[in-house]
Every structure is written in C-alpha cells, then in structure tokens.
C-alpha positions as CSV (number, residue, x, y, z in Angstrom):
1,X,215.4,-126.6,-94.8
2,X,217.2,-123.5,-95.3
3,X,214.9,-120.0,-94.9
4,X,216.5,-116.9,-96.2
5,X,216.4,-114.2,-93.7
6,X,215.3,-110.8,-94.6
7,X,218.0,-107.9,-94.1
8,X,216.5,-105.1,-92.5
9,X,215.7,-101.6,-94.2
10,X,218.7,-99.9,-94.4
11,X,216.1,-97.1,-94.2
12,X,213.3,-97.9,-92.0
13,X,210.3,-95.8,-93.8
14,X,212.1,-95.5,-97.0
15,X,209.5,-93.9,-99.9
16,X,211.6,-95.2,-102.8
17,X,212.5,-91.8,-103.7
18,X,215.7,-90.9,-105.7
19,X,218.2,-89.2,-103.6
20,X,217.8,-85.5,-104.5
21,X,221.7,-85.0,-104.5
22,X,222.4,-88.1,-106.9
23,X,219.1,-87.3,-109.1
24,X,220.6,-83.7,-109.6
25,X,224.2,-84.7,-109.9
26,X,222.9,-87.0,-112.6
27,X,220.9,-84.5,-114.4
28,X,224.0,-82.4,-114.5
29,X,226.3,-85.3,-115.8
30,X,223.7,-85.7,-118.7
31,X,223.1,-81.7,-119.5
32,X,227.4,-81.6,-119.6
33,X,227.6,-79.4,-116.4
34,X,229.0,-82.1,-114.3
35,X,231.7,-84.6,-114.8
36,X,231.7,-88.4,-113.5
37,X,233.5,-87.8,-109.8
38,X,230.5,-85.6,-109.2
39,X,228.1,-88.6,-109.5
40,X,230.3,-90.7,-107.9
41,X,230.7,-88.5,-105.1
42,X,226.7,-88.5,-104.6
43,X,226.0,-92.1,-105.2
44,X,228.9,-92.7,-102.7
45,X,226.7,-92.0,-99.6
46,X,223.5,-92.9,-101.0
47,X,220.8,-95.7,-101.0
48,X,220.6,-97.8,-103.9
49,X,217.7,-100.4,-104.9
50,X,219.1,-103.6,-106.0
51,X,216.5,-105.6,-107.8
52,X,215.4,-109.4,-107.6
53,X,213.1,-111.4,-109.9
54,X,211.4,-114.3,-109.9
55,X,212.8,-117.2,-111.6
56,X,210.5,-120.4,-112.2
57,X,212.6,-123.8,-111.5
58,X,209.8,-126.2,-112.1
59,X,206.3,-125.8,-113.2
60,X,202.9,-128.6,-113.9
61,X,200.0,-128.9,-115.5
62,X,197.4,-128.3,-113.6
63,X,193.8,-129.4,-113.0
64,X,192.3,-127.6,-115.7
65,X,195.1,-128.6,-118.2
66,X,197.6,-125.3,-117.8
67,X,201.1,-125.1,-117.1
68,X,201.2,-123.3,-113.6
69,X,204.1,-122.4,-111.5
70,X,205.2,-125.4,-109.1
71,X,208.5,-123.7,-107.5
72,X,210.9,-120.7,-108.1
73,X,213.1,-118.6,-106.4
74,X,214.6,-115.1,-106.3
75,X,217.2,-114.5,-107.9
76,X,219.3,-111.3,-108.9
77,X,219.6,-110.3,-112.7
78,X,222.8,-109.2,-114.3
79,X,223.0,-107.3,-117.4
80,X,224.8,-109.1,-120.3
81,X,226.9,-107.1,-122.8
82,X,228.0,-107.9,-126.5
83,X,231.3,-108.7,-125.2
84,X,230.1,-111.1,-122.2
85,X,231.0,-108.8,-119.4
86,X,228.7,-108.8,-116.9
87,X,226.9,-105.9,-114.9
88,X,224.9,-105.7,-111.8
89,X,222.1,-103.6,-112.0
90,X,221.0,-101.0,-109.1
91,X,218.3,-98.0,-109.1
92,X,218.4,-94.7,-107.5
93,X,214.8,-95.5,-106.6
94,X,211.0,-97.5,-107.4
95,X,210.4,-94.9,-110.1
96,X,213.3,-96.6,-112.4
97,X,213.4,-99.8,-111.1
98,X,209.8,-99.6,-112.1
99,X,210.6,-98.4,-115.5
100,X,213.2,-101.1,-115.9
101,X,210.7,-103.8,-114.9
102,X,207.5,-103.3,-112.9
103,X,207.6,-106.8,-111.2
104,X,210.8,-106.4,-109.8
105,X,211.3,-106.2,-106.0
106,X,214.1,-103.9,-104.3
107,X,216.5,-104.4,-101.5
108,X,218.1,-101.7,-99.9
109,X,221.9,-101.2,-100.7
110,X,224.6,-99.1,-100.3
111,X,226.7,-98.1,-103.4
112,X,230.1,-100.0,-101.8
113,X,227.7,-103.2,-101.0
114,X,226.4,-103.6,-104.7
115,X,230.0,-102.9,-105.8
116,X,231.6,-105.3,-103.5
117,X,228.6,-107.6,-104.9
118,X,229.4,-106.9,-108.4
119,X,233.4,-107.8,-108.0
120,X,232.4,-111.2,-105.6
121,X,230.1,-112.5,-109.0
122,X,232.8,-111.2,-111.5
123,X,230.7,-108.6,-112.5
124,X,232.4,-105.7,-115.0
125,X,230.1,-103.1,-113.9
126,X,227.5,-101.9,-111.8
127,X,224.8,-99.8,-114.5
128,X,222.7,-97.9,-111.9
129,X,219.4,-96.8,-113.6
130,X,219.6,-99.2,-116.8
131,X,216.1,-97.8,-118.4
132,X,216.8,-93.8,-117.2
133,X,216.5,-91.2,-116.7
134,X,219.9,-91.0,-116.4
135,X,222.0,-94.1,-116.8
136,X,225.6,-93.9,-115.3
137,X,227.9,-96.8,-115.3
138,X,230.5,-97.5,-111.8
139,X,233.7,-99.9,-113.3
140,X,237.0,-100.4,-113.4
141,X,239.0,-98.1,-110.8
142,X,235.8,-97.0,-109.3
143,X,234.3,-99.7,-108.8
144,X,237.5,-101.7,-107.3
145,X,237.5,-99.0,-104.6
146,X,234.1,-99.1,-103.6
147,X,234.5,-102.8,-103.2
148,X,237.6,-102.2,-101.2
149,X,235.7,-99.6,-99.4
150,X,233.0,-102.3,-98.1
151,X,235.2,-105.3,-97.7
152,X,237.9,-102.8,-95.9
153,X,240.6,-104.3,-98.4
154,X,241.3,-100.4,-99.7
155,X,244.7,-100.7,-98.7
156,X,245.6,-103.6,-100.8
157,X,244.4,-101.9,-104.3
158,X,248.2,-102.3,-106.2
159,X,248.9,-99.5,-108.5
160,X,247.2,-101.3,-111.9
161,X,243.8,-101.0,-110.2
162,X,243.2,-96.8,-111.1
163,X,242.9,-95.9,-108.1
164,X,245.2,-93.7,-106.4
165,X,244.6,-94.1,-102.4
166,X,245.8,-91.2,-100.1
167,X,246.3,-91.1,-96.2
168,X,245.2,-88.1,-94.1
169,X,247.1,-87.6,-91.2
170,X,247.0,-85.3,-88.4
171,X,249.5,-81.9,-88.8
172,X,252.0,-82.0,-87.0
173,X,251.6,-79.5,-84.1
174,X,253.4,-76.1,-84.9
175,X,255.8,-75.3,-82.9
176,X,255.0,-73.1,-79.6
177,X,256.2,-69.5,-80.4
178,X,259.5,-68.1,-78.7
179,X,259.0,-66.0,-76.2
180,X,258.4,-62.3,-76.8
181,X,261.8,-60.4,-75.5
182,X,261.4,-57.3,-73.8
183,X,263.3,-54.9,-76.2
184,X,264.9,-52.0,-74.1
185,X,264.8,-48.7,-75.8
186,X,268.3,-47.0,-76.2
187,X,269.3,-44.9,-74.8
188,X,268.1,-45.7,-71.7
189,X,265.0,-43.4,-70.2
190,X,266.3,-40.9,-67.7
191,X,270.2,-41.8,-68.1
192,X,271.8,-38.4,-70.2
C-alpha cells in the first residue's frame, strides 16, 4: 500500500499571511501604479498556497439509509476556461484560499514549483488569487521561465518561448595603471 508522505513546511511556523511585498505589488498592479514585472518580481521569491480538495471515489448507504462517504482522495483542482485551457490555481495566503473555498487545504509552494507544476499537467496558466483581492495571471513566457527556473532547464528556453535569457559574467579586471613617471621640470633646478 502506497502512503503519501507529507512535504515539510517550506515555512516552519507559517501564519498564512500574504506576503506584504506581493500583497502591495498587487494592490499597485490593480490601482495602475505598477505594471506586471513588478508582481512578478514579488511573487518570484515568495510563498504560495497551492490548494487540495477532497474528491469522493466511492460512497454507501449506510445504516440508517444515507449515502455516506466510503473512500476519497486529494486531489489538486484546475481552473477550466471557455476555451479548455487549463490553469493551476495558487494563493498568496489562507485569507483567499479561504475566500476561494473554505474547505480547501494548502501546501506550501514556491512560485517556480507551482509553475513547473502547471507546465508538467499542461496547464496554460497559473491564476494566483482566483476569488481576490487581486487576481493576477503567470502564462506564456513567464511562466515557461519559472518552470525552467525550478527544473534548471532555463538554458534550453529557444527563442519562440518570450523569454529573453541573459548571462552575468564577471568584468573583466581593468587593467593595472602605468606607472606614474617622474616628470623633471625644465630647466633643470640650480643649472643657469
């Protein structure tokens, strides 16, 4: 019989708190004062909650003549959109994941694991805080290279991916100065 381990807390202690830096960067992004990279840039050091349900796989009847739960199993919801693209869902903290749906349980993530999640089940998208306050979605380009970033495949994105991928590299070291030549005044001191 297979048991599921537990991960541990990425956090040990976490409150389920929103991340003050991504709460504010997304307050900005929805007032108009901040663009998209400044989100990014916040939810790409931060804790996310990924959620997981419930899902019956067989009930009874019991005793007293009521359908009751026999087994289930967790299981991770995706977001369906009109078009059929999938989305996996993640929360800046309990207080929207709560909002979304009170009964779901979080698991500690990192932004480049629930995106490197998302690509491995063919998600689209990753919506982090489906139900508010802010909503923000990660796809396409953005959310190739956070994949990347996990899976440490960044250097492998081709050039139709969006993403444009720079090396930093060390100066060169500058060249040692020349040496400062004595400069003889002319004439010559004491010579007339």
């Amino acid at each position: 019989m297979f048991v599921p381990t537990i991960p541990q807390p990425l956090v040990p202690g976490d409150d389920g708190g929103s991340d003050a830096a991504v709460a504010s960067a997304l307050a900005a992004h929805a007032a108009g004062t901040a663009g998209a990279a400044e989100v990014i840039a916040a939810l790409s050091g931060a804790r996310l909650l990924v959620p997981v349900v419930a899902l019956l796989t067989s009930s009874e009847v019991g005793e007293h003549g009521l359908r009751q739960e026999k087994e289930s199993e967790m299981a991770l919801p995706k977001l369906v959109g009109r078009d059929g693209r999938e989305a996996v869902l993640a929360f800046t903290g309990a207080e929207p994941l709560r909002l979304w749906r009170p009964d779901a349980r979080p698991i500690q993530s990192t932004t480049p694991q629930v995106c490197q999640a998302a690509v491995t089940e063919g998600a689209a998208a990753v919506v982090v805080d489906v139900a508010g306050p802010v909503p923000f979605v990660i796809e396409g380009g953005v959310l190739a290279a956070f994949a990347a970033v996990r899976s440490g495949t960044l250097d492998q994105l081709g050039p139709d991916s969006g993403v444009t991928v720079a090396r930093m590299e060390q100066a060169p070291e500058p060249p040692a100065p020349a040496p400062r030549r004595r400069r003889l005044g002319w004439p010559p001191r004491g010579r007339g």
